[in-house]
N, C-alpha and C positions, 0 to 999 in steps of 0.2 A: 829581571826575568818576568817575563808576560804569562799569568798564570790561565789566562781568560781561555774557554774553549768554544770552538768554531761552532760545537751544536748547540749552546747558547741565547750566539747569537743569530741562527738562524730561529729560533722559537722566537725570540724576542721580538724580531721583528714581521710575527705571523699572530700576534696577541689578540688583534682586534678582526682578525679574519672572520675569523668561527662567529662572532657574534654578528658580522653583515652578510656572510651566507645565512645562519639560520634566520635574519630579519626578512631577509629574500625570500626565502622558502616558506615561511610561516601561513603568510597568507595561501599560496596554493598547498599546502598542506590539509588548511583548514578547511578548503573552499572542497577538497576532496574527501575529507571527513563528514562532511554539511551533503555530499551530494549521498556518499553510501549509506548515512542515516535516514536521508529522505526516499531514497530509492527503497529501502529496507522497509518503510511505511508504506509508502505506496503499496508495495507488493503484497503485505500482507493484508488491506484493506479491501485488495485486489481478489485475492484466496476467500477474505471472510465473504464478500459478495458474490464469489461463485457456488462457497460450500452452502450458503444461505436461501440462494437460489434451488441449489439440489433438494436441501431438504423443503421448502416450499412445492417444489413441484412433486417432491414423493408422495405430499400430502394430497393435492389435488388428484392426481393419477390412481394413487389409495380408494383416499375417502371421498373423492368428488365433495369437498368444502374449501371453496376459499376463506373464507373466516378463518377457518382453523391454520390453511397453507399462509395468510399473511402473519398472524399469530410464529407461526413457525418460523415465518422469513425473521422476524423482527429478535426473537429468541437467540438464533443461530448468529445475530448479525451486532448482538448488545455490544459487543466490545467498539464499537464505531462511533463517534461522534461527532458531526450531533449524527442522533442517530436515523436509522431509515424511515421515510414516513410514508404512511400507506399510498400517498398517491403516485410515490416511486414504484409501486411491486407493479408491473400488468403481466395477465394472464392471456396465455391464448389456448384456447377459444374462451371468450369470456364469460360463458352461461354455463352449461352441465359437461360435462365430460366423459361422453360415451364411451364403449371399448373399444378398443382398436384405433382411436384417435389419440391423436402427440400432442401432450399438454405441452405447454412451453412458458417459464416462468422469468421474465425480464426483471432486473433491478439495474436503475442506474440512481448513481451517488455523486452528490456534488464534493468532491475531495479537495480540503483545504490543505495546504501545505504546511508545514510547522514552522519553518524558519520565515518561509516568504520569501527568501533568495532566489527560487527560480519561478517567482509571480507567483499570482494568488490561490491555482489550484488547478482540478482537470477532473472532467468527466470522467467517473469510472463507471463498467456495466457488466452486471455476473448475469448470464442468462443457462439456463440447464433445460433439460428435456426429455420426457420420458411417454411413453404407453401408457395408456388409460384401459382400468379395469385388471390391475395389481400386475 
């Protein structure tokens, strides 16, 4: 009497499946793992360069100083590395800032990648803008 059953042997000979679907998959798994953590960077270095801008240019439109509005840019934007360097911030208009004119405060950032899988990096740029004389 044949005691063996037929679900068995249908597993048995599906043993090594799962292990070459998951070998398959692995890499695009991972390659889509690698993109949403770098997207996730990006964006937020993205944000830090806009909010950093804002507060830069609140300063200028304020207190008519750049000294102080690049001080600011740099404050707001610490968490970036490396970090922003003054010759990134420009101001427009680059002298005083009368009332009723629109200061406008650029920063562009050279953004390195972290893995290096999708090449070496990419321009980012937070610009904000506001009224001059508070």
């Amino acid at each position: 009497m044949n005691t063996r059953h037929p679900e068995h042997a249908m597993f048995r000979s599906e043993d090594g499946a799962v292990a070459v679907e998951f070998a398959l998959l692995l890499p695009i798994l991972v390659a889509m793992l690698i993109g949403i953590m770098e997207f996730g960077l990006v964006y937020n270095a993205q944000i830090t360069l806009t909010n950093a801008a804002r507060e830069g240019v609140r300063t200028v439109a304020i207190e008519n100083d750049q000294t102080a509005a690049r001080a600011d840019v740099r404050a707001a934007a610490v968490v970036l590395d490396p970090a922003v360097a003054d010759a990134d911030i420009r101001f427009t208009p680059t002298g005083t800032c009368a009332a009723g004119v629109t200061a406008t405060v650029t920063i562009t950032y050279d953004y390195s990648y972290l893995t290096g899988f999708f090449g070496e990096g990419l321009t980012l740029t937070g610009r904000a803008a506001m009224r001059c004389g508070g």
